[in-house]
C-alpha positions as CSV (number, residue, x, y, z in Angstrom):
1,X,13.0,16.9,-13.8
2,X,14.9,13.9,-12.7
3,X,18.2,16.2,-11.7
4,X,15.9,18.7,-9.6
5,X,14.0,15.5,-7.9
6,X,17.0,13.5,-7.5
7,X,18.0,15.2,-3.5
8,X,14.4,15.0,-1.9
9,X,14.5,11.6,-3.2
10,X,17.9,10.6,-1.7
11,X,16.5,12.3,1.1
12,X,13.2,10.1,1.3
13,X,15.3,6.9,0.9
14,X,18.1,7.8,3.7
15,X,14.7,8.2,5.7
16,X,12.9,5.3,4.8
17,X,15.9,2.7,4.7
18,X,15.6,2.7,1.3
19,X,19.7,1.8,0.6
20,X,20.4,-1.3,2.4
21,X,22.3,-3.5,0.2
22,X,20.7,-3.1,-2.8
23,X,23.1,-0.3,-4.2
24,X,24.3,-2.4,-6.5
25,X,21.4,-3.6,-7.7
26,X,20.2,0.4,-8.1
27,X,23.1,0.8,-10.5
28,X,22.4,-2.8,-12.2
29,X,25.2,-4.6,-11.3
30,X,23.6,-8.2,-10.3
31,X,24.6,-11.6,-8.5
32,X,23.0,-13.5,-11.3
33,X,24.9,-13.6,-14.3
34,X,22.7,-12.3,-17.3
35,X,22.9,-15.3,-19.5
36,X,20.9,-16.9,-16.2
37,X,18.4,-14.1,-16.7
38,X,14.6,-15.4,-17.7
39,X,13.5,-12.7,-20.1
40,X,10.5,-11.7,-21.8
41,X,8.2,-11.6,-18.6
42,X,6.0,-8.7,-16.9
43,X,8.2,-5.7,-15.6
44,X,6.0,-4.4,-12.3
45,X,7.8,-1.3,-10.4
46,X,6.1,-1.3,-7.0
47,X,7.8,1.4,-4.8
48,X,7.0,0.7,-1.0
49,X,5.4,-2.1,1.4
50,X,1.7,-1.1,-0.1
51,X,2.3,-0.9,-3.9
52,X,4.6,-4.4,-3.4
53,X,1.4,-5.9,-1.7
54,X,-0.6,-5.0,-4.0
55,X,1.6,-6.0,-7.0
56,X,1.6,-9.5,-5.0
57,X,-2.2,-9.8,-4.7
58,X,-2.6,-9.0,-8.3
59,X,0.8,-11.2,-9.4
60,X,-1.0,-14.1,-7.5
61,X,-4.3,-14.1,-9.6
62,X,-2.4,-13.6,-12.3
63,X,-0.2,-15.9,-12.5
64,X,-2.8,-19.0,-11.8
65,X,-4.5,-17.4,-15.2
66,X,-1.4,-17.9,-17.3
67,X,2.4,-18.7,-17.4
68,X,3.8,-15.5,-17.1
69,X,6.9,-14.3,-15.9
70,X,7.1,-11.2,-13.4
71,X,9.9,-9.4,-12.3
72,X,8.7,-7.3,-9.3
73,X,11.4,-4.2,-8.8
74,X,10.5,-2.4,-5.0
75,X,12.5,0.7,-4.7
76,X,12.3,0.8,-0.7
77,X,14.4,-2.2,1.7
78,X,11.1,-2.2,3.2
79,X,9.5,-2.7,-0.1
80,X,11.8,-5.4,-0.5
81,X,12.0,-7.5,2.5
82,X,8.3,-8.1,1.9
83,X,8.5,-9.0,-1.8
84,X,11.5,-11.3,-0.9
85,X,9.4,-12.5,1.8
86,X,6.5,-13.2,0.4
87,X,6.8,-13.4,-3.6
88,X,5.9,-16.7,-5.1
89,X,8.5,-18.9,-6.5
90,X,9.8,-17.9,-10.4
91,X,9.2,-14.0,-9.7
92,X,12.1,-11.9,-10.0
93,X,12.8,-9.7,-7.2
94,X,15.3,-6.7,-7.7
95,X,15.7,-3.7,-6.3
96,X,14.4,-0.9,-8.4
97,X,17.4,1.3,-10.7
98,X,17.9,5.3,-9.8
99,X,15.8,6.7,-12.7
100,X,18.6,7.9,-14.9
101,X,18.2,6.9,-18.5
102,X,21.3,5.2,-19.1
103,X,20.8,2.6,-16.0
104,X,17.1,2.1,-16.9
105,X,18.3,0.8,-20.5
106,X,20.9,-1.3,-19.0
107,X,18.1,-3.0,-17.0
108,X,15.7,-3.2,-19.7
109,X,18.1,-5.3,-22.3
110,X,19.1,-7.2,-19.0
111,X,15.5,-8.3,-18.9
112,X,13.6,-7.8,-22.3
113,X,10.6,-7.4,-20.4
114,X,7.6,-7.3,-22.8
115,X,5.8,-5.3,-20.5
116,X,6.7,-1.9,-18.2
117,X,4.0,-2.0,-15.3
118,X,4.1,0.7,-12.5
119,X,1.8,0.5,-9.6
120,X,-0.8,3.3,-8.2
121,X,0.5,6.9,-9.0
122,X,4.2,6.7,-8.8
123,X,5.5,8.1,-12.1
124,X,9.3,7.3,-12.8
125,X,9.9,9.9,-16.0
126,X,12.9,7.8,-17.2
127,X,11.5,4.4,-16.7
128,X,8.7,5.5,-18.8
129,X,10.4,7.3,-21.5
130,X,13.1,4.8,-22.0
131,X,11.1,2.0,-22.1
132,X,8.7,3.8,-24.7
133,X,11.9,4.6,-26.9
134,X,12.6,0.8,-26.4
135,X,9.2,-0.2,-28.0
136,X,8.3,-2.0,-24.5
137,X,4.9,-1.2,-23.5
138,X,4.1,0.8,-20.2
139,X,1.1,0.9,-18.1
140,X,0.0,2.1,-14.7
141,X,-2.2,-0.3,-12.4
142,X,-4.9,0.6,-9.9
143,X,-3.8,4.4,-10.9
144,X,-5.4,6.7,-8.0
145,X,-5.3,10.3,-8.1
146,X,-6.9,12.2,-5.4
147,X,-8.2,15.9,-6.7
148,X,-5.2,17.0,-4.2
149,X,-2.7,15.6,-6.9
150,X,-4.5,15.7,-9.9
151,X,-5.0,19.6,-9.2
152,X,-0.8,20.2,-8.1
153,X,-0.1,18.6,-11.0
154,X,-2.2,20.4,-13.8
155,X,0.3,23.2,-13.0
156,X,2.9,20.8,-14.2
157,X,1.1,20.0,-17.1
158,X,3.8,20.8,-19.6
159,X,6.3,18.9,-18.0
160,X,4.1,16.0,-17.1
161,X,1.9,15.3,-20.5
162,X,4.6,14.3,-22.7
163,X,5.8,11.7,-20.2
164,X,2.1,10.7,-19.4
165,X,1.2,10.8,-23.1
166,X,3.5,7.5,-23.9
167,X,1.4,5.4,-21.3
168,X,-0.5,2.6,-23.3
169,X,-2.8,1.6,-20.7
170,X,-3.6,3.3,-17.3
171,X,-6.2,1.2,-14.9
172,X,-8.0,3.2,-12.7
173,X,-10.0,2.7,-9.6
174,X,-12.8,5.2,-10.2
175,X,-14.0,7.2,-12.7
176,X,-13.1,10.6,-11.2
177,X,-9.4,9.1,-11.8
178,X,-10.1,8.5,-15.4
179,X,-10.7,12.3,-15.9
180,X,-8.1,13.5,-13.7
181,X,-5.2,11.3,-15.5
182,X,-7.0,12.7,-19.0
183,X,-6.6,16.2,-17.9
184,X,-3.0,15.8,-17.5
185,X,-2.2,14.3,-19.9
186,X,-3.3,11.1,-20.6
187,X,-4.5,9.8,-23.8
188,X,-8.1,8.7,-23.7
189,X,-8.4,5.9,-25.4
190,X,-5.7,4.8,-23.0
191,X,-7.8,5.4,-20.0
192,X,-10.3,2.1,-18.0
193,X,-11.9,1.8,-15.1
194,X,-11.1,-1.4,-13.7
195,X,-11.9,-0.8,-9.9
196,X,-9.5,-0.7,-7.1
197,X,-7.3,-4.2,-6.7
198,X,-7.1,-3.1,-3.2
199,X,-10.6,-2.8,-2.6
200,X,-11.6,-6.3,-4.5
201,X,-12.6,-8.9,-2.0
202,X,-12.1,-11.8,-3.8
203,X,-8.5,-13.3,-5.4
204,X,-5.9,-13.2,-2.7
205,X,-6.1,-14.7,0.8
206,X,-8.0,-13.2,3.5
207,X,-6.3,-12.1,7.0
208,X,-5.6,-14.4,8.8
209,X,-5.3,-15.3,12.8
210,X,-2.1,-16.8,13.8
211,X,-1.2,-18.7,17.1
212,X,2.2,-16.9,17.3
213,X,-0.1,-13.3,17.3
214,X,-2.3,-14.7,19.7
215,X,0.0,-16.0,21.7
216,X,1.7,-12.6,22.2
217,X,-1.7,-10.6,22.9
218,X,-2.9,-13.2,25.6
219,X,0.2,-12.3,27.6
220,X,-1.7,-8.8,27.8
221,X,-4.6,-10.0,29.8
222,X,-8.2,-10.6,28.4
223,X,-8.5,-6.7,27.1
224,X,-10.4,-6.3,24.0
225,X,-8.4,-5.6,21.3
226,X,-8.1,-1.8,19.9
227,X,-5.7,-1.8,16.8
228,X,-4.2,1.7,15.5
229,X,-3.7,0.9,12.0
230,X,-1.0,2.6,10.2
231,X,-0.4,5.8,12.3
232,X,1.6,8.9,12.1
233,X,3.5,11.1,14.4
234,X,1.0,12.6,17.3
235,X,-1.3,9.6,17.2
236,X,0.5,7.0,19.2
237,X,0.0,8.8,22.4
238,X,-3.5,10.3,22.1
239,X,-4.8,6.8,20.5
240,X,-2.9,5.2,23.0
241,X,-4.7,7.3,26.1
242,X,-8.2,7.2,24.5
243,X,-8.1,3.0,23.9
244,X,-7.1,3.0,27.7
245,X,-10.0,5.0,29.1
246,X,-12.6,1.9,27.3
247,X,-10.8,-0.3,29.4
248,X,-9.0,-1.6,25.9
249,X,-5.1,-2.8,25.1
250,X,-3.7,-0.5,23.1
251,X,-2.0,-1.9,20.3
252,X,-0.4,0.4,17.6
253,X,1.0,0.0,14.3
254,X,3.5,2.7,12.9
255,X,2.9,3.4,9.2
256,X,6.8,3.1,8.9
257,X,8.1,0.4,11.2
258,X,11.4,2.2,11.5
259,X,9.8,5.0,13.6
260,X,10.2,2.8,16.0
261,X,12.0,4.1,18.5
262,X,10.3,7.5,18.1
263,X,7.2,6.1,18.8
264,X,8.4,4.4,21.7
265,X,9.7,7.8,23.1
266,X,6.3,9.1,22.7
267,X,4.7,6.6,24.5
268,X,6.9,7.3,28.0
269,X,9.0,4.1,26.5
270,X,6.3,1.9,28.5
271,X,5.7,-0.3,25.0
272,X,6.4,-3.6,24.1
273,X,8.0,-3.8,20.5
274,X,7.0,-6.7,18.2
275,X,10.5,-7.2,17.2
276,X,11.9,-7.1,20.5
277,X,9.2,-9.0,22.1
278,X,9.2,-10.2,25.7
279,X,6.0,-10.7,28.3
280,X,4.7,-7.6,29.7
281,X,5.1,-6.7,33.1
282,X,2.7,-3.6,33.8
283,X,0.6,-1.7,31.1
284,X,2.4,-1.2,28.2
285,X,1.3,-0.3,24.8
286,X,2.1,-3.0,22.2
287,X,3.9,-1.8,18.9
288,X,4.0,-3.7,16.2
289,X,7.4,-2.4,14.8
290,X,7.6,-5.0,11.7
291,X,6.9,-5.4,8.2
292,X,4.6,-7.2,6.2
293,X,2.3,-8.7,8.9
294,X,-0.2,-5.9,8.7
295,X,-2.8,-8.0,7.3
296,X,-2.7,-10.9,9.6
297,X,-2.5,-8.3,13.4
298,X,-5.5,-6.9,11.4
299,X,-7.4,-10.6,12.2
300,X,-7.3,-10.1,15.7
301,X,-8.3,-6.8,16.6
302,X,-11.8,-6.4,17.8
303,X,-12.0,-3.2,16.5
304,X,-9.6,-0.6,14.1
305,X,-8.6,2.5,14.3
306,X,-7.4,4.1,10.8
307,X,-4.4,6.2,10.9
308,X,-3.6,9.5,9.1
309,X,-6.8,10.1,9.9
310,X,-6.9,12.5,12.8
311,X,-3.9,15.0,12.9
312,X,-2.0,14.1,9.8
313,X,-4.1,14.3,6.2
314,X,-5.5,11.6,4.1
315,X,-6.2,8.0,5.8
316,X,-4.7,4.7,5.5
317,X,-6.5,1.7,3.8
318,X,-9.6,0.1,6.1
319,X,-10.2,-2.7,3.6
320,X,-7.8,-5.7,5.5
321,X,-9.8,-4.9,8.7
322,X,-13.3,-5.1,6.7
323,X,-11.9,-8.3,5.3
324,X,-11.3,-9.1,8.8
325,X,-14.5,-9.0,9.4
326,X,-13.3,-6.1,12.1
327,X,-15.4,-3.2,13.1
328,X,-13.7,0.7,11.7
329,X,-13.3,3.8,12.9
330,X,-11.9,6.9,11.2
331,X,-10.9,10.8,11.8
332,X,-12.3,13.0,9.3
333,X,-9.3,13.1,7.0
334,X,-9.4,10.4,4.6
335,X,-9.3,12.2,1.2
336,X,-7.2,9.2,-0.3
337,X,-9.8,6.7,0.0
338,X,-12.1,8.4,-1.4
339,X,-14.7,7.8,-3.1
340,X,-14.9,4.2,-1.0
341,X,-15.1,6.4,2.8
342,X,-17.8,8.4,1.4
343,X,-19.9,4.8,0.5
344,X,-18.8,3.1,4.1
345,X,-19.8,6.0,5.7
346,X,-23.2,7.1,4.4
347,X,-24.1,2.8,4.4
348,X,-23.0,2.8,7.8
349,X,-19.9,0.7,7.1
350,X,-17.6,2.7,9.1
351,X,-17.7,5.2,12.2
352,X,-16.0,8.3,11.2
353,X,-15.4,10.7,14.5
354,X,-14.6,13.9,15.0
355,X,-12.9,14.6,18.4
356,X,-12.0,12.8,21.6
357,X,-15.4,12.3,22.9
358,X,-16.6,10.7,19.5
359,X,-14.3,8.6,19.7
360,X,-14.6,7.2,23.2
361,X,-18.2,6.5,21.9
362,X,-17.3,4.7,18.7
363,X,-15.3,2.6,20.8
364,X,-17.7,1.8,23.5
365,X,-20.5,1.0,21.0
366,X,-18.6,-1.1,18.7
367,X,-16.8,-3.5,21.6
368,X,-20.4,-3.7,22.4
369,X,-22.2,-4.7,19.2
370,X,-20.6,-4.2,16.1
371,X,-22.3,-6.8,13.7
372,X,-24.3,-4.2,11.4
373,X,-21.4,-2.1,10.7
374,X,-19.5,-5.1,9.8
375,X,-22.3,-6.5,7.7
376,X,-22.6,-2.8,6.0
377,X,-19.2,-2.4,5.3
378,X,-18.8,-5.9,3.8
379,X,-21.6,-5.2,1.3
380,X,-19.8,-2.0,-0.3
381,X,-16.5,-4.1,-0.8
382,X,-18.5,-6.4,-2.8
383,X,-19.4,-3.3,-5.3
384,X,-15.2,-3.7,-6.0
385,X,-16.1,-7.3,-7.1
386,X,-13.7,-8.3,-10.5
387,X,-11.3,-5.6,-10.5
388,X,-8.5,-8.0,-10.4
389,X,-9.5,-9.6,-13.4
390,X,-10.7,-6.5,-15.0
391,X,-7.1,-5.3,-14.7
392,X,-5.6,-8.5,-15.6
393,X,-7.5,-8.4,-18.7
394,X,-6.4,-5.0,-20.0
395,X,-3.0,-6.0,-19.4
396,X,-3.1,-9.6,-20.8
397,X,-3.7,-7.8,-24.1
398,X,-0.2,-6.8,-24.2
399,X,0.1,-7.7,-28.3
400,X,-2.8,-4.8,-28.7
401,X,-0.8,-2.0,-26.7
């Protein structure tokens, strides 16, 4: 499995900037000498930006409940410029070891972790099979499967159950998760709702305006605000035109910050990049080319726009902007936050649209009054109440795994 994987994997890494200068470390070969190593802390494997924010907001809670030691492993170099960049002091960052079983034991003995933790639904077979032959514990937190994956890989079943089968504890954001991980393979008593981390209102820190942020946006003129959250190739430009006809500045926020320049090219190159950024001079489109800061642009948008939503397939996360306190709007394709669309929706929490026009409604309605929807969408947040802790507490029962 891992042999067949192993080139769209190389491939997806190439892509992503996933080599930088962590090949060492993906072979575990380390700065640090070992005898230097803290061991005997909490092993979390978080592979890009989102799973290492997550890992953060849950590390964060975490460790304020006890005195444990993390070792947070992204497998991306976008993954881990944000964990360097924001991890608290005492966690561990490394970069993530190629899943072969010999390099996975190397790093396990380096670190005696007493706990393997892998965020969401990425599924390393060696990290979890070695680590079970070790005796170490393995788990998956804030495990999502939409009915997309959970049905592509019941035809994997055979190949899948035996790795899924030496889980201990999965966490799972809903209960449609909890039956789609058991159909594959899961054991049940190793199955718990705990409600999605991401979706949990309370435990981390809020987004956040920042003068620097502000500073740049003024430079654009007293537009309103329209943020393209997250977006993917063919949105840029059609976004880009819509938020211009409401009399808005476009700003726009590649998924992957490295698409960059490709974005640029589909915007006529009349942008001004966040990492290149200088005061504009006519109409340009602002891109916010850099990593980590998602949350915090999120603060000073007057209203969202989610991407993946409209011409590519399955959403992005609208929780910073509701925590924002920022109005939503959607396409029709966000099977990946589901069942949480569904409830924002039909409590009027966010605007999904369907075509052009739509949109240039939702827009013009929501830079006009956008208070209830806010409200709304607040209010079905708070139903996600706890599920930090709730996760916390099935893993802080490590001696019962």
């Amino acid at each position: 499995m891992v042999v067949l994987a192993a080139p769209f994997w190389i491939y997806k890494m190439l892509r992503r900037g996933g080599w930088g200068t962590g090949l060492r470390e993906r072979i575990g070969i380390y700065d640090r000498e070992v005898e230097f190593e803290k061991v005997g802390g909490i092993y979390i494997h978080a592979v890009s930006v989102g799973e290492v924010l997550l890992a953060l907001k849950l590390i964060e809670v975490w460790k304020d409940q006890s005195q444990e030691h993390f070792v947070l492993v992204p497998t991306t170099a976008t993954g881990m410029a944000v964990a360097r960049q924001k991890a608290l002091d005492g966690i561990r960052v490394i970069y993530a070891p190629l899943d072969f079983g010999f390099l996975v034991r190397r790093v396990m003995r380096r670190f005696e972790p007493k706990m393997v933790l892998m965020v969401e639904s990425e599924l390393w077979p060696q990290l979890i099979h070695q680590s079970s032959e070790m005796g170490i514990p393995m788990g998956l937190i804030n495990a999502r499967l939409s009915s997309r994956s959970g049905r592509r890989l019941k035809h994997f079943r055979k190949v899948v159950a035996p790795f899924l089968s030496q889980l201990k504890a999965v966490g799972v954001p809903e209960q449609e998760d909890l039956v789609r991980w058991q159909e594959i393979g899961v054991l049940p008593e190793a199955t718990v709702v705990t409600g999605n981390v991401k979706f949990d209102p309370g435990g981390a820190a809020l987004p956040c305006r920042r003068e620097q942020f502000q500073d740049m946006l003024q430079a654009f003129g007293s537009r309103p605000v329209v943020m393209a959250l997250s977006t993917f190739a063919g949105e840029e430009q059609y976004l880009a035109e819509v938020f211009r006809e409401v009399g808005a500045l476009p700003v726009i926020v590649p998924r992957h910050a490295e698409r960059r320049f490709e974005v640029s090219e589909a915007l006529n190159n009349q942008v001004i990049l966040r990492s290149h950024y200088s005061p504009p001079k006519g109409d340009e489109v602002f891109v916010i080319d850099s990593t980590g800061e998602l949350r915090d642009w999120t603060a000073h948008a007057d209203v969202a726009v989610i991407g993946k939503s409209f011409f590519a397939k399955g959403g992005q996360n609208p929780t910073e902007a509701i925590l924002a306190g920022v109005p939503v709007i959607c396409g029709l394709h966000m099977d990946n936050f589901e069942p949480l669309v569904s409830e924002l929706h039909e409590a009027g929490g966010i605007w999904m649209v369907e075509n052009r026009a739509e949109l240039i409604s939702a827009l013009q309605g929501l830079l006009t009054d956008s208070k209830d929807q806010v409200s709304a969408a607040k209010k079905v947040l708070e139903r996600h109440q706890g599920a930090i802790k709730r996760t916390i507490d099935l893993f802080s029962l490590s001696e019962d795994l």
